[in-house]
Backbone as ProteinMPNN parsed JSONL, in Angstrom:
{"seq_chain_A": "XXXXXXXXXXXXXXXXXXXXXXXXXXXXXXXXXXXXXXXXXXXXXXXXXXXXXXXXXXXXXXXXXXXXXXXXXXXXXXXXXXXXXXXXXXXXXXXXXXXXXXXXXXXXXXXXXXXXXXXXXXXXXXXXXXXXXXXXXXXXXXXXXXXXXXX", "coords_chain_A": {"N_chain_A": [[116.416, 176.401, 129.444], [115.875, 174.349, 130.248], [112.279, 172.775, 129.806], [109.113, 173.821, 131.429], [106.59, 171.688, 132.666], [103.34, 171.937, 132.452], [99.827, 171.14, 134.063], [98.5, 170.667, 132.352], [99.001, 168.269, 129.836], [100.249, 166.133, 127.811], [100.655, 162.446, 127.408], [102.363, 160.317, 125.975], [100.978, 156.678, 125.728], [102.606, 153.398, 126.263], [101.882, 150.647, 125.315], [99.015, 148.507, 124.948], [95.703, 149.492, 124.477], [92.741, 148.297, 126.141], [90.206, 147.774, 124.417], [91.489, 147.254, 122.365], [93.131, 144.623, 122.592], [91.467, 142.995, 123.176], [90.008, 142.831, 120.719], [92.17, 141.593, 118.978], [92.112, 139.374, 120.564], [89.498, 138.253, 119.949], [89.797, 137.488, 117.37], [91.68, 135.831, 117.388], [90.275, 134.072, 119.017], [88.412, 133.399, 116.643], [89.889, 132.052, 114.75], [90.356, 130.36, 115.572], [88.347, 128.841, 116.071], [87.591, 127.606, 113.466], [90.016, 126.463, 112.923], [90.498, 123.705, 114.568], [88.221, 122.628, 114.187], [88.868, 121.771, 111.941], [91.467, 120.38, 112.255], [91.421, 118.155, 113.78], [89.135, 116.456, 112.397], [91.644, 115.834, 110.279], [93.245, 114.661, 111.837], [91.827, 112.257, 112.356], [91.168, 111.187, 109.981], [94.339, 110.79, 109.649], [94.681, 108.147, 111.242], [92.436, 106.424, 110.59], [94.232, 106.125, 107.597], [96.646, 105.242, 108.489], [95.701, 102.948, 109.766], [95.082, 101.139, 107.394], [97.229, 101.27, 106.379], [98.307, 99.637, 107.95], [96.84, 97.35, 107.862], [97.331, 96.298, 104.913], [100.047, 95.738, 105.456], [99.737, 93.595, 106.865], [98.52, 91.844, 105.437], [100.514, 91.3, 103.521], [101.953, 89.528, 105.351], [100.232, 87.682, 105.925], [100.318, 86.383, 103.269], [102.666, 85.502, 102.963], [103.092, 83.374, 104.965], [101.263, 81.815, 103.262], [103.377, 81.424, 101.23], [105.037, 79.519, 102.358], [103.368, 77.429, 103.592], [101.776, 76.489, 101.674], [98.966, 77.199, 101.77], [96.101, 78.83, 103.586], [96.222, 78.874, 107.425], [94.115, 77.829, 109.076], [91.6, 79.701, 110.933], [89.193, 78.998, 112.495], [86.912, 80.759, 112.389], [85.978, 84.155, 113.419], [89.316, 86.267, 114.705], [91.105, 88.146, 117.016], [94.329, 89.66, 115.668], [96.191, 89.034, 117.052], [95.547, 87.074, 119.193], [94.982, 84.669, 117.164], [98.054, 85.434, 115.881], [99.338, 83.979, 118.094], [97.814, 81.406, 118.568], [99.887, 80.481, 116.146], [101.955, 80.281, 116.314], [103.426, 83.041, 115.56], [104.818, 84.967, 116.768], [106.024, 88.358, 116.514], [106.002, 88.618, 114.271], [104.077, 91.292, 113.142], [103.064, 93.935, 113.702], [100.842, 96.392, 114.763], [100.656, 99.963, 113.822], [98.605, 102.053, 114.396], [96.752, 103.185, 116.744], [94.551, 103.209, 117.337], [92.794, 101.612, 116.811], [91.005, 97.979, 116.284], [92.281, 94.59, 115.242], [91.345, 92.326, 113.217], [90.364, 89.103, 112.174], [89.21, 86.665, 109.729], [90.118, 83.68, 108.491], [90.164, 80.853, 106.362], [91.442, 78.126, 104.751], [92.262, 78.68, 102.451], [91.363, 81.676, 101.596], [90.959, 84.756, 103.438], [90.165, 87.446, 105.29], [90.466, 90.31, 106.42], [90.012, 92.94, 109.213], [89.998, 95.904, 110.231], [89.059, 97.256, 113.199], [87.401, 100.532, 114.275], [88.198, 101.416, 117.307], [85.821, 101.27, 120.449], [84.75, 104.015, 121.848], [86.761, 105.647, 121.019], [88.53, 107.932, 118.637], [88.385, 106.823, 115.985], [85.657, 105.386, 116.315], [83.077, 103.564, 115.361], [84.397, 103.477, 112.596], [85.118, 100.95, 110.025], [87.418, 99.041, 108.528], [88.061, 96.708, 105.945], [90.234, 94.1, 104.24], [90.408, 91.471, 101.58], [91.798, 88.726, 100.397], [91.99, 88.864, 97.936], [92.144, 91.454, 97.245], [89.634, 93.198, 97.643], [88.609, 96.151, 98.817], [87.235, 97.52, 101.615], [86.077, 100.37, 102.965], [83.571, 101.386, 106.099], [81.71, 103.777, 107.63], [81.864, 107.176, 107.771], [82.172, 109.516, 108.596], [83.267, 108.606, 111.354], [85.654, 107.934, 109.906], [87.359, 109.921, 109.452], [85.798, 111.045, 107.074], [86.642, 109.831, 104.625], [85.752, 107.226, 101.996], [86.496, 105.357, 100.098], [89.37, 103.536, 99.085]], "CA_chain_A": [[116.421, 175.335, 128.515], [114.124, 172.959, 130.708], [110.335, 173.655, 129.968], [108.415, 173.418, 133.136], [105.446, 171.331, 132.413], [102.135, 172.244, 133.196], [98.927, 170.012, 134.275], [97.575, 169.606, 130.844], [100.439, 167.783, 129.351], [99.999, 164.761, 126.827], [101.593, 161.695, 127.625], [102.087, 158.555, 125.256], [101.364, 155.635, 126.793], [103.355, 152.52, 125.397], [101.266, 148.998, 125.106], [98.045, 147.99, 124.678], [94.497, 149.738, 125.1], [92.019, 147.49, 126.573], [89.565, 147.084, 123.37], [92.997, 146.464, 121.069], [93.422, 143.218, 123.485], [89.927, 142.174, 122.906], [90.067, 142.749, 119.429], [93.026, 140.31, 118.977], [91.36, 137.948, 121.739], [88.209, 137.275, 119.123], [90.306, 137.262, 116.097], [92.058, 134.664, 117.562], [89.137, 133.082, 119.061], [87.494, 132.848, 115.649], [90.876, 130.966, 114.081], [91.067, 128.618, 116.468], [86.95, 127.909, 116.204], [87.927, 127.305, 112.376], [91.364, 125.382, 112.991], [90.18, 122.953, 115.372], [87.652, 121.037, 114.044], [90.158, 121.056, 110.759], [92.212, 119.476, 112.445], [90.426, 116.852, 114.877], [89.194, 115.671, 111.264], [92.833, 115.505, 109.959], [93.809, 113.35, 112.676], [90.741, 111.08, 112.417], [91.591, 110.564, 108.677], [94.948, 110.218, 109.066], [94.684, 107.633, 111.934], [92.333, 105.771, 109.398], [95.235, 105.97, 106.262], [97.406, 104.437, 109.217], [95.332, 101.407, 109.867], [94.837, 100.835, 106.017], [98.858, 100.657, 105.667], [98.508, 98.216, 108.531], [96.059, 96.092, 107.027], [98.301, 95.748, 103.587], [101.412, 95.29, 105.742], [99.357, 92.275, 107.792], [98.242, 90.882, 104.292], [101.677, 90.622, 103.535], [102.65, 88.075, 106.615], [99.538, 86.363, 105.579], [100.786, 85.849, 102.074], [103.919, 84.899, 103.528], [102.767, 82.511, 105.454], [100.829, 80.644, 102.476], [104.359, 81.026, 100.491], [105.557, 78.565, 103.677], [102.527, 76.22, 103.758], [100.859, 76.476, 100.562], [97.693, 77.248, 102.516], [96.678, 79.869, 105.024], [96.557, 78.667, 108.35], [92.569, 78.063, 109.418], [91.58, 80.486, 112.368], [88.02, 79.033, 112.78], [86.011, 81.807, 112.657], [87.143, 85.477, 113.825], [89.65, 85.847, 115.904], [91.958, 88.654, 116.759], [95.113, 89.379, 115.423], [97.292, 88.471, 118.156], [95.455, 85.826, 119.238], [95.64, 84.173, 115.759], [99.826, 84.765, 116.204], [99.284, 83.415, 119.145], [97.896, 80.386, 117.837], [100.175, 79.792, 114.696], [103.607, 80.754, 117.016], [103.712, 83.474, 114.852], [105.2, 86.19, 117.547], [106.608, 89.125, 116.712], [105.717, 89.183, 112.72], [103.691, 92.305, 112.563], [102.852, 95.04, 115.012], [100.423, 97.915, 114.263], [101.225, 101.063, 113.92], [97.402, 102.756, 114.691], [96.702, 102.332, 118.151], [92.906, 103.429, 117.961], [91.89, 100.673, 116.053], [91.174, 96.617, 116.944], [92.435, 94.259, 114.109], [90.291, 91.629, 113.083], [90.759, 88.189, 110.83], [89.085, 85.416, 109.677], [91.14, 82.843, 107.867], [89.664, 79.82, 106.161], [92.552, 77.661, 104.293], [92.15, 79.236, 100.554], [90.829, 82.608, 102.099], [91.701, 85.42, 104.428], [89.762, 88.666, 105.29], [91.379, 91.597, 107.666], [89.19, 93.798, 108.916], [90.539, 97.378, 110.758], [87.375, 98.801, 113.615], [87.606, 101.44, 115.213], [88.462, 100.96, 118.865], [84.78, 101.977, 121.166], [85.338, 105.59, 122.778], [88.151, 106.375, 120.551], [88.573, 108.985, 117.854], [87.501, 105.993, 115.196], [84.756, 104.451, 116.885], [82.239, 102.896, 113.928], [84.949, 102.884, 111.289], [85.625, 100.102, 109.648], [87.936, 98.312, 107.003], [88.864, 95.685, 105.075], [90.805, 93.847, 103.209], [90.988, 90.193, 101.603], [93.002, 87.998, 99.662], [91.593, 89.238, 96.393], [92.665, 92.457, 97.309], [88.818, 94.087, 97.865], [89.145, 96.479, 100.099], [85.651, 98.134, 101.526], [85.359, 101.133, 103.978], [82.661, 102.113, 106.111], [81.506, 104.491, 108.607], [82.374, 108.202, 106.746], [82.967, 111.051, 109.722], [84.461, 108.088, 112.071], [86.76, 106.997, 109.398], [87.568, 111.17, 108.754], [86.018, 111.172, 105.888], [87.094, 108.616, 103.79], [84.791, 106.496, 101.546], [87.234, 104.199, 99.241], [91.112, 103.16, 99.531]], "C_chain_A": [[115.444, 174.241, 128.901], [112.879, 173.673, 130.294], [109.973, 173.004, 130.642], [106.911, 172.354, 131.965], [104.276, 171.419, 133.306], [100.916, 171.246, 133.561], [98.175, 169.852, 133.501], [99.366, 169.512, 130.314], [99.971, 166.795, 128.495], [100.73, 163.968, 126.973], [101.472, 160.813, 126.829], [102.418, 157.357, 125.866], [101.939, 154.294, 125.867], [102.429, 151.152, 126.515], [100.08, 149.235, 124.68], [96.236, 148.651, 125.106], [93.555, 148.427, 124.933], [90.878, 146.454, 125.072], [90.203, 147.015, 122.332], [93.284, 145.228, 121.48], [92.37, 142.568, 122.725], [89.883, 142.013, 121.651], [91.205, 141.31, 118.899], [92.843, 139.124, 119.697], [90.391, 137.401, 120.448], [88.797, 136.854, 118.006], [91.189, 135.787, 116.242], [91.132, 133.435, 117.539], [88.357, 132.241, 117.692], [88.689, 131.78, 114.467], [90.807, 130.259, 114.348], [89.511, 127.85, 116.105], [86.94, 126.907, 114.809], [89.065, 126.152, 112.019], [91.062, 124.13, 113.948], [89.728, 121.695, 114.749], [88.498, 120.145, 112.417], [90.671, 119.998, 110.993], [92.213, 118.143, 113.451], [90.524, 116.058, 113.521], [90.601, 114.936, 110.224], [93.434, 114.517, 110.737], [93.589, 112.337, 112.785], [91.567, 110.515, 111.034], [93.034, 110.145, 108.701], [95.197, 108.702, 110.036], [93.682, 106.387, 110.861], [93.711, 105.081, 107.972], [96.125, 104.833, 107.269], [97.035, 103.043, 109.325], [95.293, 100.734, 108.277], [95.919, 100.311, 105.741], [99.122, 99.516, 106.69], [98.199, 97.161, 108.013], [96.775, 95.42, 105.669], [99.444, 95.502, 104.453], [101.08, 93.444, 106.753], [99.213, 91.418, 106.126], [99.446, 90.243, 103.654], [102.635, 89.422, 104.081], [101.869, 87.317, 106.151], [100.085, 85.493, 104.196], [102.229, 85.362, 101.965], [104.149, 84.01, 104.225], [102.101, 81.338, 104.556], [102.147, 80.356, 101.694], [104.703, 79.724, 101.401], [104.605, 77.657, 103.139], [101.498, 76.095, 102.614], [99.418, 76.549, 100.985], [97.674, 78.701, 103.829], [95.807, 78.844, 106.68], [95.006, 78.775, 109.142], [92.156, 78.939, 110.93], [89.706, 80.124, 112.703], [87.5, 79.322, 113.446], [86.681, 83.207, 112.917], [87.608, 85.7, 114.712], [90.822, 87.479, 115.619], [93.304, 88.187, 116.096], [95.978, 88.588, 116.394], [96.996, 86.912, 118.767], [95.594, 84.396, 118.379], [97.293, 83.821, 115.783], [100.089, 83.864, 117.122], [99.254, 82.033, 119.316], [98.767, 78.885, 117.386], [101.747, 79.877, 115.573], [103.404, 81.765, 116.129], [104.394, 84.784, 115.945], [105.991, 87.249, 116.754], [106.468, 89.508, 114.97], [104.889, 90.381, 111.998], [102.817, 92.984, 114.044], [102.442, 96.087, 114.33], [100.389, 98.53, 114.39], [99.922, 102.152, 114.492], [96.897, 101.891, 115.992], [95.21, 102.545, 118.274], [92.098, 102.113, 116.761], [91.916, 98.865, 116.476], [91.134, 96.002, 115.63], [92.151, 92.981, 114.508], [90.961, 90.394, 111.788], [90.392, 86.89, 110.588], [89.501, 84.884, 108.34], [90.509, 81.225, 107.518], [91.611, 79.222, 105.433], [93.173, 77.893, 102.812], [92.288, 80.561, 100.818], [91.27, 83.301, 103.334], [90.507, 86.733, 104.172], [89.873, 89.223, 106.63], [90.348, 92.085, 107.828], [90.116, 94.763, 110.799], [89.071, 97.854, 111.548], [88.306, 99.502, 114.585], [87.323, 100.866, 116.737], [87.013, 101.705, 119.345], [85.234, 102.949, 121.851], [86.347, 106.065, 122.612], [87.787, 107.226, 119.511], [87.698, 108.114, 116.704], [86.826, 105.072, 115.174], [83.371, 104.689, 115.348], [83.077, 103.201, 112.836], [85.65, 101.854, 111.102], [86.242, 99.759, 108.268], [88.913, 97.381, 106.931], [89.234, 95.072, 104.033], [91.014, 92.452, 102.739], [91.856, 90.28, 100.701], [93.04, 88.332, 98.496], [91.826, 90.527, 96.948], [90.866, 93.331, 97.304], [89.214, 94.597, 99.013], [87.207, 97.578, 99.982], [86.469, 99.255, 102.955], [84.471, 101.671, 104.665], [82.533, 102.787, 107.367], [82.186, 106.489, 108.37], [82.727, 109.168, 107.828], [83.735, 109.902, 110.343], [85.702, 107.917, 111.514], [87.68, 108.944, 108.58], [86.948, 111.879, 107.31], [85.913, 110.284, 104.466], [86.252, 107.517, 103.605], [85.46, 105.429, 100.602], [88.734, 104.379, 99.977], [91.356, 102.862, 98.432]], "O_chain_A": [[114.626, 173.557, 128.286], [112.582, 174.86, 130.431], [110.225, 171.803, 130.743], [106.567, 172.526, 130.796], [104.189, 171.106, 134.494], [101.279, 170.148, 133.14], [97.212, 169.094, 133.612], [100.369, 170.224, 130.373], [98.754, 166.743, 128.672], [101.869, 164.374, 126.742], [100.351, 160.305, 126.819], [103.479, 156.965, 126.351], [101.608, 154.293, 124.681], [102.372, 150.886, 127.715], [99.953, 150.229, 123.965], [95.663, 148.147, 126.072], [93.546, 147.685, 123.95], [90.783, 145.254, 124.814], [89.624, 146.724, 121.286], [93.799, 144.557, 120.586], [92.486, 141.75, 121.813], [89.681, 140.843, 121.324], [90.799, 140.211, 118.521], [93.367, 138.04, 119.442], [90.53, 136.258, 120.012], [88.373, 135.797, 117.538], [91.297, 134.904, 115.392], [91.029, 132.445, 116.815], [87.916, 131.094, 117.619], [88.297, 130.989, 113.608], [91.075, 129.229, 113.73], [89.405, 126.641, 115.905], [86.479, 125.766, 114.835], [89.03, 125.268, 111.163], [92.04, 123.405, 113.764], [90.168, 120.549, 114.656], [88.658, 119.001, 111.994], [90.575, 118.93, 110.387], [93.134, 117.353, 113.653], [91.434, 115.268, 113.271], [90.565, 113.861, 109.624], [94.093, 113.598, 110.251], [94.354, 111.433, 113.123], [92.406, 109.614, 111.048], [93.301, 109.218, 107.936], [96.036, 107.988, 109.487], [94.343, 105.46, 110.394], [93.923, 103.921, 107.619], [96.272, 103.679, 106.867], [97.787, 102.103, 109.066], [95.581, 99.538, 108.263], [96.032, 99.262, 105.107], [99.926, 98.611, 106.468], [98.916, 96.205, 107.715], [96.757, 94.21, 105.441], [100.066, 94.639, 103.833], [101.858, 92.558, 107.105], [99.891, 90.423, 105.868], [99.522, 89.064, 103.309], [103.54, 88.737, 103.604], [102.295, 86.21, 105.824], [100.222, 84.272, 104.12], [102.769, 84.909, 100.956], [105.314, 83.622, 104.318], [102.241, 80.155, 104.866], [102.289, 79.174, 101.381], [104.498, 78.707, 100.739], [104.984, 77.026, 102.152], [100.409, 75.556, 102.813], [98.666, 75.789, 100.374], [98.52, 79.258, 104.529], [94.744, 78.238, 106.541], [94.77, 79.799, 109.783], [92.626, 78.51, 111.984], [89.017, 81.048, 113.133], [87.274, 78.925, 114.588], [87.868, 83.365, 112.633], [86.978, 85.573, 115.762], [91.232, 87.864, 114.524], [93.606, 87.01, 115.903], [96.306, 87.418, 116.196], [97.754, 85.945, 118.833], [96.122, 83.352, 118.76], [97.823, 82.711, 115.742], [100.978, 83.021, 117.004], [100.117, 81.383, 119.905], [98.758, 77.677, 117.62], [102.652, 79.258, 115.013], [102.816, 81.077, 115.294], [104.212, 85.835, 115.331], [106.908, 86.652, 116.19], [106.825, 90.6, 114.527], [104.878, 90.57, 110.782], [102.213, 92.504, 115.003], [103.126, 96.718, 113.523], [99.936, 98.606, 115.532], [100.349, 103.153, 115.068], [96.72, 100.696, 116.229], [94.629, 102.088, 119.259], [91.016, 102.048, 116.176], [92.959, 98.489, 117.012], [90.337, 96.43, 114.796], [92.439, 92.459, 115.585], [91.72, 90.644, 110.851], [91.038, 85.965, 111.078], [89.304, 85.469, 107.275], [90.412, 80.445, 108.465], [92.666, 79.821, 105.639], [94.179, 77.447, 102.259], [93.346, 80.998, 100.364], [91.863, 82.681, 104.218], [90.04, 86.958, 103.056], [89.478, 88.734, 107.689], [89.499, 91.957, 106.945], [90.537, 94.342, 111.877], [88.182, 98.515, 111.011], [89.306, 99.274, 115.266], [86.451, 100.094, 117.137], [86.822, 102.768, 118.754], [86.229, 102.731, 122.542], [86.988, 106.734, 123.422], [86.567, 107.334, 119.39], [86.553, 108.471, 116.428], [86.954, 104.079, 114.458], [83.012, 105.664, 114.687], [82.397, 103.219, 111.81], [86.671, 101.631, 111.752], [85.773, 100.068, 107.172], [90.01, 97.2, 107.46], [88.744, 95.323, 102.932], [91.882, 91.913, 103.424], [92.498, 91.225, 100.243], [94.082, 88.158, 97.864], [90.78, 90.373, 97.579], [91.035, 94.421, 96.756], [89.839, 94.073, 99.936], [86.476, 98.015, 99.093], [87.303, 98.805, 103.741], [84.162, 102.735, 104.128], [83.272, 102.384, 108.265], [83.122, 106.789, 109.112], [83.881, 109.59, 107.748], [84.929, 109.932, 110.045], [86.722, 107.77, 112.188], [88.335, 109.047, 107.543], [87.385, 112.837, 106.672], [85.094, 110.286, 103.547], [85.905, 106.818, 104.557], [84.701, 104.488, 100.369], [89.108, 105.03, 100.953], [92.491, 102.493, 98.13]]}, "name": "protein", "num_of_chains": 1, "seq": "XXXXXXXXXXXXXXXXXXXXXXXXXXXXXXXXXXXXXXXXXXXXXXXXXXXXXXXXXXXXXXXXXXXXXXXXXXXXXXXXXXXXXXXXXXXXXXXXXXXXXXXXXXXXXXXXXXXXXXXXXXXXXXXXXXXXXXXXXXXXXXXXXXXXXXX"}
């Protein structure tokens, strides 16, 4: 009932031949060369959209601040944000949510204009934007800012 086996025999080997590896190595390789810079750019842009909802959520304190003093609060010339709170006492009234960007604001007593740059040697280095009191809002700098040419 046993059969002897002889030295030609056929064996099946269970896993992987060498150029079936490789094959799935480049196929990968070539997703990822494709998914990558996708998504670098996705991050840029949405790191942009982020500072944008900052900038309307800062315009808000400002316009909350003229409800208070019928005026906005002169920052002569540009001055960061913080330093500006800093200033006015204003502590703890708005905190931004995009950490690659430096927020910007000069403030006459009628007048207000935000401006969003990109932090130097970060993901959105030369994009910029802003926003005044009249609600223009400009963007510029088009790959730093992902992309993105209006708001």
């Amino acid at each position: 009932m046993y059969k002897k086996q002889g030295s030609n025999f056929h064996t099946s080997s269970a896993g992987f031949t060498l150029l079936e590896l490789m094959v799935a190595v480049i196929i990968l390789a070539i997703l990822a060369a494709i998914a990558m810079p996708m998504y670098s750019n996705y991050i840029t842009k949405a790191k942009a959209r982020s500072a944008q909802s900052d900038l309307v959520a800062l315009s808000v304190v400002m316009e909350s601040l003229y409800q208070r003093n019928l005026k906005y609060v002169d920052s002569a010339g540009e001055k960061t944000v913080s330093d500006y709170f800093t200033t006015n006492s204003m502590t703890g009234s708005w905190q931004p949510s995009a950490d690659t960007f430096d927020y910007k604001l000069t403030v006459t007593t009628t007048t207000y204009s935000l401006k969003a740059v990109g932090s130097s040697g970060g993901r959105n280095d030369g994009c910029e934007i802003t926003l005044t009191n009249t609600n223009s809002r400009s963007i510029t700098g088009d790959s730093a800012c992902g992309g993105l040419t209006s708001w």
